[in-house]
C-alpha positions as CSV (number, residue, x, y, z in Angstrom):
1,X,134.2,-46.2,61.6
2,X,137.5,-46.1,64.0
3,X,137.8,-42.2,64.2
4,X,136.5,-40.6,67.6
5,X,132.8,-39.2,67.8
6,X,133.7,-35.6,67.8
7,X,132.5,-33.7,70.4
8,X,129.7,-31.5,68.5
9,X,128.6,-34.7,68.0
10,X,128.4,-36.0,71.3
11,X,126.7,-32.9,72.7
12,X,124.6,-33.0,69.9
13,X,122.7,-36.7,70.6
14,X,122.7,-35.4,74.2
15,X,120.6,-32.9,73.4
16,X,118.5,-34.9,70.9
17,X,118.1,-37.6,73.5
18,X,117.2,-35.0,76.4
19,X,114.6,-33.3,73.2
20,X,113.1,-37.6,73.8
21,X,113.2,-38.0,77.0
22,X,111.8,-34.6,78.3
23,X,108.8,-35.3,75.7
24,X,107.5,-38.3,75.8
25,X,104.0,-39.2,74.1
26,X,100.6,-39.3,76.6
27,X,100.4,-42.3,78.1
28,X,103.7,-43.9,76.4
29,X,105.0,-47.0,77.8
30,X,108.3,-47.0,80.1
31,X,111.4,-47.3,77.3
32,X,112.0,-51.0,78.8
33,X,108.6,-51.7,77.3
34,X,108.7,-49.8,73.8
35,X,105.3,-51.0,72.4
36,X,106.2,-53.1,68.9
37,X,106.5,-50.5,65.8
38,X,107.7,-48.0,67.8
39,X,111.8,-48.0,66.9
40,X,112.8,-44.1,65.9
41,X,114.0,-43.0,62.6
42,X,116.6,-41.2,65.1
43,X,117.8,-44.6,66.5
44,X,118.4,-46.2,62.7
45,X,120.0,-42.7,62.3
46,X,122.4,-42.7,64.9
47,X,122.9,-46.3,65.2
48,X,126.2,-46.0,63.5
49,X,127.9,-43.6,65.3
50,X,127.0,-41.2,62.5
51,X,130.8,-39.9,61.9
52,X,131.3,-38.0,58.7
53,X,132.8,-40.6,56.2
54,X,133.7,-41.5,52.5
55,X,130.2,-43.8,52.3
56,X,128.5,-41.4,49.6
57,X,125.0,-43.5,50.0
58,X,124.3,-43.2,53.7
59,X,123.1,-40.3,55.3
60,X,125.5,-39.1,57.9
61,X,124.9,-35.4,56.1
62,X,121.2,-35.8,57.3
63,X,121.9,-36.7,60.9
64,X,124.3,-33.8,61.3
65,X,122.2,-31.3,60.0
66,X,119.0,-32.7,62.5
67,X,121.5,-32.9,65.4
68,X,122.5,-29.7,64.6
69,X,119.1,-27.8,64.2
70,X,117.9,-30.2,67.8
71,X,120.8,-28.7,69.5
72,X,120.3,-25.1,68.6
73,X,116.3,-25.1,68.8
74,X,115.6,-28.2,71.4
75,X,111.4,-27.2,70.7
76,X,112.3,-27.7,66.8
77,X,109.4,-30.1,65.4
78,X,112.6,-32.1,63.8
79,X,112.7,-33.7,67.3
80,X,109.6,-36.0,65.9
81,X,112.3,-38.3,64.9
82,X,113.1,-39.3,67.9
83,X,109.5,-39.9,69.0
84,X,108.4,-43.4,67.3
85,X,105.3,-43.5,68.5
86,X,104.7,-40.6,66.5
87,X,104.1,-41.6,62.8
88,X,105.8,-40.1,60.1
89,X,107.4,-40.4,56.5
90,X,110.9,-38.9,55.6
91,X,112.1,-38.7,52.2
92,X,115.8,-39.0,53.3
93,X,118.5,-37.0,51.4
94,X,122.7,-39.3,51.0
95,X,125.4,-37.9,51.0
96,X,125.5,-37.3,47.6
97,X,122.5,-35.5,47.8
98,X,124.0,-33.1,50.4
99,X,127.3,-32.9,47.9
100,X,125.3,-32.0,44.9
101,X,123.3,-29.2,46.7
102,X,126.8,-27.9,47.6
103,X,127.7,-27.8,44.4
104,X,124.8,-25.8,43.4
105,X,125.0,-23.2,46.0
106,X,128.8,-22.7,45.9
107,X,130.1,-23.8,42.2
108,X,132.4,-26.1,43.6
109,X,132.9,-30.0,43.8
110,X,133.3,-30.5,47.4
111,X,134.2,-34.2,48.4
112,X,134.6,-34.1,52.2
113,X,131.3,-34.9,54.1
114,X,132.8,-32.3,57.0
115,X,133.3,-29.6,54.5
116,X,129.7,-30.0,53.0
117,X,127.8,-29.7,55.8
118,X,129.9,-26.6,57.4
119,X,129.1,-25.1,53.8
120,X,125.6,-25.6,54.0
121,X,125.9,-24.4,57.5
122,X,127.5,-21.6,56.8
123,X,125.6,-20.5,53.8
124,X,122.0,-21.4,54.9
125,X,121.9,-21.1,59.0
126,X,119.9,-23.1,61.2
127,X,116.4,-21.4,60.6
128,X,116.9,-22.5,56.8
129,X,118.3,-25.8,57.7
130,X,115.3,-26.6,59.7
131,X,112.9,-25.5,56.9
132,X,114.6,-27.5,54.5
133,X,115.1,-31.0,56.6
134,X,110.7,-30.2,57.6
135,X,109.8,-30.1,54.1
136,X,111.5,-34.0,53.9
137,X,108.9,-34.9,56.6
138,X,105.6,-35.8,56.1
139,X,103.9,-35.9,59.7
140,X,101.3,-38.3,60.5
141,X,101.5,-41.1,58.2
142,X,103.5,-44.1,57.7
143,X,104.0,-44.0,53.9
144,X,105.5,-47.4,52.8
145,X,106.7,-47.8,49.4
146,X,103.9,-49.9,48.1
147,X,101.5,-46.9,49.1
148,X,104.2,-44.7,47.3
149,X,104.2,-46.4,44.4
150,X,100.4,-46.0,44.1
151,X,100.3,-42.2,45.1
152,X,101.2,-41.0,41.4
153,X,99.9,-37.5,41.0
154,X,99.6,-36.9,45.2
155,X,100.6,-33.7,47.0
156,X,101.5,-34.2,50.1
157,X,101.7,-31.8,53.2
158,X,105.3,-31.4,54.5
159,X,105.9,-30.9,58.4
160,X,107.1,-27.2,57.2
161,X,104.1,-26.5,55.9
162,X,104.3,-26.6,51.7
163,X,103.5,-29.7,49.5
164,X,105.6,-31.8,47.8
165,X,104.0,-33.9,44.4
166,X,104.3,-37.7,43.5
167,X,105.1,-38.8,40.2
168,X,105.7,-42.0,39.7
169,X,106.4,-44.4,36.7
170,X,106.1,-47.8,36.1
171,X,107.7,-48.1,32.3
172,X,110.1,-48.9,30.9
173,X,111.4,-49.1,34.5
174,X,109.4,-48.1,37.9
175,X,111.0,-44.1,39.0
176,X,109.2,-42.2,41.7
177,X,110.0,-38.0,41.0
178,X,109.2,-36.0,44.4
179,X,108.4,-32.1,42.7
180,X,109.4,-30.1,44.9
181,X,109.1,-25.9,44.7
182,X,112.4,-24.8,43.1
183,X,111.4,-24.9,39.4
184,X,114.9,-24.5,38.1
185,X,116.4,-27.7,39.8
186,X,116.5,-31.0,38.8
187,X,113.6,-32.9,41.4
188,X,114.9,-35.5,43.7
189,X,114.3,-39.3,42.7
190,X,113.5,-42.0,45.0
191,X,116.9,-44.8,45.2
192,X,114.7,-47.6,44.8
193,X,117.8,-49.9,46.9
194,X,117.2,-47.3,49.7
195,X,113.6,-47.9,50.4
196,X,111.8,-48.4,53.6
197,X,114.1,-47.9,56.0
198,X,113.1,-48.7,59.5
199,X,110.3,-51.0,57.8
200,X,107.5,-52.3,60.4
201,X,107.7,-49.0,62.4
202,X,105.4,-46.6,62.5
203,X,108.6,-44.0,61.6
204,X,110.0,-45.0,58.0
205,X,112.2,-43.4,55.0
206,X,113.0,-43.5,51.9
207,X,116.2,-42.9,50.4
208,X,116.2,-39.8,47.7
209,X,119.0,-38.8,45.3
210,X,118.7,-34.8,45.8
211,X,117.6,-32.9,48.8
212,X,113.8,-31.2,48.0
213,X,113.7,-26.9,47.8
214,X,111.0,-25.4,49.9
215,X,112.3,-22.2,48.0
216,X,114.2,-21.0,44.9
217,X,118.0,-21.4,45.4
């Protein structure tokens, strides 16, 4: 990544870093002394710089949009992210995810990573932005993907409020399905090479091929 953080950017993980420090759990240890387990999904997020790219399997898409939706509403419960003593599950959306809900909403093949998210911007706002990156988060639960692979037929509570089922299948090959509440869509897919990101912290993800619908698009 040699181009320059731009400066959205920059202001943007100020503000998501103020959202951390400003909020910090009861009793939580000085950062020096981050208790073991405790690394944020916000910190393996941004650990690359984040800059938009040509990498279709990471999740710079993701970042933006949660930068974006901190910056705007610094109270948003996205800001969990950055808490790690907090636990929580997301169900993280690539690139390609981002590009193929693009697609869907504006007919067109859109290859830039830049250009995807200002659509998505653009066309959705911030309020619906926020709705959609919540319903990726289940609060309160550290779901690894062993306990995912033995949650077939689970609906699980999002941080925006809706449920989101498991289907998983184990022949001929293992899938896991996430059913989400847009009944004409095609329902995201776990990446089974993109699983358990941030693994031995209380915060972890898991990779998903298309970005889950709280609502009919």
């Amino acid at each position: 990544m040699k181009r320059r953080v731009p400066a959205l950017l920059a202001a943007s993980a100020l503000a998501l870093g103020a959202v951390q420090a400003t909020a910090p759990a009861a009793n939580a240890a000085p950062a020096t002394q981050k208790a073991a387990g405790e690394d944020s999904l916000a910190g393996l997020l941004l650990s690359d710089n984040d800059e938009f790219d040509k990498d279709k399997n990471d999740f710079d898409i993701l970042t933006q949009a949660a930068l974006a939706v901190v910056t705007a509403k610094p109270d948003s419960p996205v800001a969990l992210v950055t808490d790690g003593s907090k636990r929580l599950t997301v169900f993280a959306p690539t690139d390609q995810a981002f590009r193929k809900l693009a697609q869907d909403l504006t007919g067109t093949k859109i290859r830039s990573e830049k250009k995807i998210f200002d659509t998505l911007v653009a066309a959705a706002g911030v309020d619906a932005i926020e709705q959609v990156l919540l319903y990726h988060v289940i609060p309160g639960k550290t779901l690894t993907s062993a306990k995912v692979l033995k949650a077939n037929g689970a609906k699980l509570t999002t941080a925006e409020g809706s449920k989101i089922k498991v289907k998983v299948k184990m022949k001929p090959k293992v899938s896991v399905t996430l059913k989400d509440r847009d009944k004409n869509a095609e329902d995201p897919q776990a990446i089974l090479k993109a699983l358990d990101l941030n693994k031995g912290n209380k915060q972890i993800a898991h990779g998903i091929d298309r970005v889950l619908r709280p609502f009919d698009l």
